[in-house]
Biopython code that builds the backbone (N, CA, C, O; Angstrom):
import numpy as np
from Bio.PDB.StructureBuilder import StructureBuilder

atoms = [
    (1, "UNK", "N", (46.121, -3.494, -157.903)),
    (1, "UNK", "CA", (44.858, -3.601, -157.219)),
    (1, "UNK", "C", (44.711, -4.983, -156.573)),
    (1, "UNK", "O", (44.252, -5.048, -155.432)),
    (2, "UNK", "N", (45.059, -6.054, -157.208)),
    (2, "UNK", "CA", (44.879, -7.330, -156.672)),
    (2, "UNK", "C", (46.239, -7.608, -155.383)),
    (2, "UNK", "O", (46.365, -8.516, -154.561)),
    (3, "UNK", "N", (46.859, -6.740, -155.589)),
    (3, "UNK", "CA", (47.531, -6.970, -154.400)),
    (3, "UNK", "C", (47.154, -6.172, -153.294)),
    (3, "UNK", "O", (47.276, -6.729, -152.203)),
    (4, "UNK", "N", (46.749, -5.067, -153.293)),
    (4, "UNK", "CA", (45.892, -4.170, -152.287)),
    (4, "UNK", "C", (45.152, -5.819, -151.743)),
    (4, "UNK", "O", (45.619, -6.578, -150.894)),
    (5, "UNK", "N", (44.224, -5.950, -152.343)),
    (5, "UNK", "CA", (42.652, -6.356, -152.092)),
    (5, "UNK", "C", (43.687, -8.031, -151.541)),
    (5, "UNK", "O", (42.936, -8.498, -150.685)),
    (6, "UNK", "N", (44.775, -8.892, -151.634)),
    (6, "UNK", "CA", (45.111, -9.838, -151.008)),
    (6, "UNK", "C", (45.512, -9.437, -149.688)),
    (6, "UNK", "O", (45.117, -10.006, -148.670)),
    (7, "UNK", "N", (46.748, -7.895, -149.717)),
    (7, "UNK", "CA", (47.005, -8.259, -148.594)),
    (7, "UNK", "C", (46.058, -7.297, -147.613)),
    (7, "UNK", "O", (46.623, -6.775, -146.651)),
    (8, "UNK", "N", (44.712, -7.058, -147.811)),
    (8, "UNK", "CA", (43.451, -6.455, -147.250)),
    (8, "UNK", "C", (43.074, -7.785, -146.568)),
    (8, "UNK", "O", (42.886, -7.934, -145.360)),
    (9, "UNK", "N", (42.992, -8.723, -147.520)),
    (9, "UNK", "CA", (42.746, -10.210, -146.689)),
    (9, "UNK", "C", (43.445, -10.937, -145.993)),
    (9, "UNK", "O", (42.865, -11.666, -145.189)),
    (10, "UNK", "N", (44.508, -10.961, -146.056)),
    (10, "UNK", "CA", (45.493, -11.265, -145.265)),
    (10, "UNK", "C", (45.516, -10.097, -143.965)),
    (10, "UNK", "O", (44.801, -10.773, -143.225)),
    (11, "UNK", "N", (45.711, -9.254, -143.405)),
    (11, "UNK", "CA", (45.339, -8.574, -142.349)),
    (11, "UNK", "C", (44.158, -8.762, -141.938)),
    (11, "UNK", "O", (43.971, -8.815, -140.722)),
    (12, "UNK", "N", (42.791, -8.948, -143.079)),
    (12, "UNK", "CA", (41.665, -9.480, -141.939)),
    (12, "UNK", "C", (42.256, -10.542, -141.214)),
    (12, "UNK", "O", (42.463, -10.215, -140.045)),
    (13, "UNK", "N", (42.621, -11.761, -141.505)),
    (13, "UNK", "CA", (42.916, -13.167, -141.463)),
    (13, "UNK", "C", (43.697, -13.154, -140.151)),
    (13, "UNK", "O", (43.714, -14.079, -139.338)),
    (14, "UNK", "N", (44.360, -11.955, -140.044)),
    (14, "UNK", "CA", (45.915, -11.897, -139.260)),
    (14, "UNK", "C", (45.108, -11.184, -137.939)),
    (14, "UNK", "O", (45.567, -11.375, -136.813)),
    (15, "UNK", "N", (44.211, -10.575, -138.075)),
    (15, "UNK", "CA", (43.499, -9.365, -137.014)),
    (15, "UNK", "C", (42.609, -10.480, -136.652)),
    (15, "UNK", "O", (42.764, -10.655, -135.443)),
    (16, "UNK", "N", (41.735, -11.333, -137.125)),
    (16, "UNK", "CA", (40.895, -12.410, -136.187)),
    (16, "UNK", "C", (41.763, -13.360, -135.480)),
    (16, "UNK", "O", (41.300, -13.704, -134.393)),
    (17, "UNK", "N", (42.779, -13.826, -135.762)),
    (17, "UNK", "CA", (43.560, -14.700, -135.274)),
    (17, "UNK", "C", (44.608, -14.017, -134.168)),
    (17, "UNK", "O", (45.793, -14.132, -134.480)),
    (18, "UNK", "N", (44.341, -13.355, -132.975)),
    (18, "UNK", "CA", (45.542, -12.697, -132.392)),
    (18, "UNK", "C", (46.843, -13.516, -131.868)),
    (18, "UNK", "O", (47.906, -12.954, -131.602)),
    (19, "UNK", "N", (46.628, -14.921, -131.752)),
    (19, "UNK", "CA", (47.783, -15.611, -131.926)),
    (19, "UNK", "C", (48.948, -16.123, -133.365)),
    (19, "UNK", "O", (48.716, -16.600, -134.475)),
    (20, "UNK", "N", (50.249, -15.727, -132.637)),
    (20, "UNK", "CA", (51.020, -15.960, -133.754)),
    (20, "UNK", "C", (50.769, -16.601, -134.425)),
    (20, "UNK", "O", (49.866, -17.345, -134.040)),
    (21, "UNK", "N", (51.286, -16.868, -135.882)),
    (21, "UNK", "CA", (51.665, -18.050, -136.795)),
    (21, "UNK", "C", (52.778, -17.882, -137.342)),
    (21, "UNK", "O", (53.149, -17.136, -138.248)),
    (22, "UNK", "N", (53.506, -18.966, -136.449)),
    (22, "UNK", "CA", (54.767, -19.289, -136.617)),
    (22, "UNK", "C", (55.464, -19.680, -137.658)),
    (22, "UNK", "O", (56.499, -19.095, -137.978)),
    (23, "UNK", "N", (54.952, -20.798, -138.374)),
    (23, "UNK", "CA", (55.405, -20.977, -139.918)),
    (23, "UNK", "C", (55.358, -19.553, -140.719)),
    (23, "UNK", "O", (56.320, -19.183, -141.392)),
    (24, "UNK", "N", (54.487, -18.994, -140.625)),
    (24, "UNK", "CA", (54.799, -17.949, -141.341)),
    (24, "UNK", "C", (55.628, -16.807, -141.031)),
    (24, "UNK", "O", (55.947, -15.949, -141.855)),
    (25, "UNK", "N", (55.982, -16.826, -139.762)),
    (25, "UNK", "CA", (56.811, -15.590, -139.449)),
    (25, "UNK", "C", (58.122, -16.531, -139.489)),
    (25, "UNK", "O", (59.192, -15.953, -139.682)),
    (26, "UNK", "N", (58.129, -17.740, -139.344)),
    (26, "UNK", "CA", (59.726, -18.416, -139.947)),
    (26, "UNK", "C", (59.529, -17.780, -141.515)),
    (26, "UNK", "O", (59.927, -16.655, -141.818)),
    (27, "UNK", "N", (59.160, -18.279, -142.022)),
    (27, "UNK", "CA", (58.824, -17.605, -143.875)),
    (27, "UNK", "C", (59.303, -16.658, -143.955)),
    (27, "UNK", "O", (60.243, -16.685, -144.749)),
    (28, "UNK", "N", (59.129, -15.723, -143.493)),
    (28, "UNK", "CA", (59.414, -14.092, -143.828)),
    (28, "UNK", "C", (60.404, -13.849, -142.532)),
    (28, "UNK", "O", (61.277, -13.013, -142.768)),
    (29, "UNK", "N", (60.424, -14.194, -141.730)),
    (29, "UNK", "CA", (62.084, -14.035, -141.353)),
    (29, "UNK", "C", (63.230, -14.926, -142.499)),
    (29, "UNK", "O", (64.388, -14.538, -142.653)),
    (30, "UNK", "N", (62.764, -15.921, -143.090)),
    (30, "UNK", "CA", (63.709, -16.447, -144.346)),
    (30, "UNK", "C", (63.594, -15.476, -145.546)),
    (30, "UNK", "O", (64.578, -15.288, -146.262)),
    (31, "UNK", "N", (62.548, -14.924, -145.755)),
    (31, "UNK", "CA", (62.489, -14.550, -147.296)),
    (31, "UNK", "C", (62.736, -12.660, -147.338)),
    (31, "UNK", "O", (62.845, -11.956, -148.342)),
    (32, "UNK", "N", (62.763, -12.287, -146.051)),
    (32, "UNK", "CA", (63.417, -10.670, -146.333)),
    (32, "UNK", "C", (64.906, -10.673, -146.497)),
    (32, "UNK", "O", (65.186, -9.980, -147.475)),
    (33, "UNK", "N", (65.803, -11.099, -146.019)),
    (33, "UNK", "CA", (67.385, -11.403, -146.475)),
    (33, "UNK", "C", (67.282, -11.376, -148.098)),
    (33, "UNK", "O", (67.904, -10.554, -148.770)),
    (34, "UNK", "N", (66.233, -12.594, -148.777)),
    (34, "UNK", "CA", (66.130, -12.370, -149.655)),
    (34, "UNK", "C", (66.348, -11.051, -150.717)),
    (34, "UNK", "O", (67.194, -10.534, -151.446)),
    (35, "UNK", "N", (64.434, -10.849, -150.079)),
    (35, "UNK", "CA", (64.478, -9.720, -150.447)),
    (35, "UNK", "C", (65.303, -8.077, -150.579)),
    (35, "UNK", "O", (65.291, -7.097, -151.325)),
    (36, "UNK", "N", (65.700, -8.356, -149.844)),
    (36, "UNK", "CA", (66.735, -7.270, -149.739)),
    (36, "UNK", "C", (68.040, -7.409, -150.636)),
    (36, "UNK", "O", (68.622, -6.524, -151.264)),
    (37, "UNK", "N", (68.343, -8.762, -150.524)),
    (37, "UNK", "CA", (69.430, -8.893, -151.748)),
    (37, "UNK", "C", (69.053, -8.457, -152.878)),
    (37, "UNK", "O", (69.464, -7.406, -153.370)),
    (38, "UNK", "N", (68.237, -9.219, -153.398)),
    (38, "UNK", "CA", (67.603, -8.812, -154.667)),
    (38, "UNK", "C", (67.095, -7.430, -154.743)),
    (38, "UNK", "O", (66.750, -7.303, -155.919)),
    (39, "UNK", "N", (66.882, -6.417, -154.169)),
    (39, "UNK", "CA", (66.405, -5.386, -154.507)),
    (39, "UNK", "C", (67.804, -4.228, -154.204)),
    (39, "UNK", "O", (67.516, -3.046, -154.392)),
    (40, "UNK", "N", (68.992, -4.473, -153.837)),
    (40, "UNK", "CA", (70.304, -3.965, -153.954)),
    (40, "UNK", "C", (71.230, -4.208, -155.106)),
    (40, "UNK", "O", (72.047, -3.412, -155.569)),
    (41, "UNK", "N", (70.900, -5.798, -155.614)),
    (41, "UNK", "CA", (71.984, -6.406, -156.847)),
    (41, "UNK", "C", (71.292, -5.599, -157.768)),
    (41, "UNK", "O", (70.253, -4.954, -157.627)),
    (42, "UNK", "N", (72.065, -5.748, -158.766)),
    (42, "UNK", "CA", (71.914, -5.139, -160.345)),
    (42, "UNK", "C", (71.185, -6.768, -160.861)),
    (42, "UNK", "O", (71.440, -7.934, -160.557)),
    (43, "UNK", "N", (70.337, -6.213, -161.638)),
    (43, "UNK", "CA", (70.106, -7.507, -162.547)),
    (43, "UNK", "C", (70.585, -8.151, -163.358)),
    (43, "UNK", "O", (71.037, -7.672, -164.398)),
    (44, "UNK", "N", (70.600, -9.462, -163.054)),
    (44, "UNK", "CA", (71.441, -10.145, -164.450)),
    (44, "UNK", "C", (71.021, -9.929, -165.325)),
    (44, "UNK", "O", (69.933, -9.404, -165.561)),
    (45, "UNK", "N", (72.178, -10.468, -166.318)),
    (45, "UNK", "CA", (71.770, -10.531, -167.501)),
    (45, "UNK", "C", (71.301, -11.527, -168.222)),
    (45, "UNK", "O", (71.714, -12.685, -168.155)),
    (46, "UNK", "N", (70.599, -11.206, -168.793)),
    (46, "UNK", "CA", (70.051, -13.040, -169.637)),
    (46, "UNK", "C", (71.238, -13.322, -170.971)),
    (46, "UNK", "O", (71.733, -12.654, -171.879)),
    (47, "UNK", "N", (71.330, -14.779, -170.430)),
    (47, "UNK", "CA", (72.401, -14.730, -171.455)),
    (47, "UNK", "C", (71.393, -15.708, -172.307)),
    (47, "UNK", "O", (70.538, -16.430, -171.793)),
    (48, "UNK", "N", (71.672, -15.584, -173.761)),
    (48, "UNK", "CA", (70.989, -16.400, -175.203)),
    (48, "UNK", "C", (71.559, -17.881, -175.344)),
    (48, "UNK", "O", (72.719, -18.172, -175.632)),
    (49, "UNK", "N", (70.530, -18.740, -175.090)),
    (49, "UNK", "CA", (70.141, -20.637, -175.162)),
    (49, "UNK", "C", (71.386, -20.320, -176.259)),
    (49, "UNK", "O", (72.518, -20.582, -175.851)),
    (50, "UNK", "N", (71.289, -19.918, -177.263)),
    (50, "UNK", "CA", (71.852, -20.627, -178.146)),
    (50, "UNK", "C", (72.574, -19.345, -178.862)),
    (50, "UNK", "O", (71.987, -18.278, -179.045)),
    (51, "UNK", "N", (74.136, -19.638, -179.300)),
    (51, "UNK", "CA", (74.945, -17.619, -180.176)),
    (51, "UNK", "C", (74.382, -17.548, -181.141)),
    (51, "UNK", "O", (74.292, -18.485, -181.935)),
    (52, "UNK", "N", (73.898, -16.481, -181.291)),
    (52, "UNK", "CA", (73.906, -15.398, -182.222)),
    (52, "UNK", "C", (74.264, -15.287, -183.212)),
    (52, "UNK", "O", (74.138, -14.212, -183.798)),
]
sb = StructureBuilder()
sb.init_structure("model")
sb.init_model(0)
sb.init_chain("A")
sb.init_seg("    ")
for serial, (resi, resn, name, xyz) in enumerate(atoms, 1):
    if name == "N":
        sb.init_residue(resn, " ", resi, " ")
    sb.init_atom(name, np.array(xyz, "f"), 0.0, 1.0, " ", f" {name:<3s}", serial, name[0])
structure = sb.get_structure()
């Protein structure tokens, strides 16, 4: 729900402003590569501070 209702605000924010914002579309042209990695890899594993 709290993410509904942020990015509800964030599209108001984005719909009054009809000019770009550039820092942020650098951002998320950096951070979907990301994303996409991470949501293809398998998750690591946590390995234990200290054996067992």
């Amino acid at each position: 729900r709290r993410w509904n209702e942020a990015w509800a605000e964030f599209k108001r924010a984005q719909a009054e402003s009809p000019a770009p914002d550039r820092p942020l579309q650098w951002y998320l042209r950096r951070l979907e590569p990301l994303c996409l990695q991470m949501a293809t890899e398998p998750t690591p594993v946590a390995e234990p501070l200290v054996p067992l």
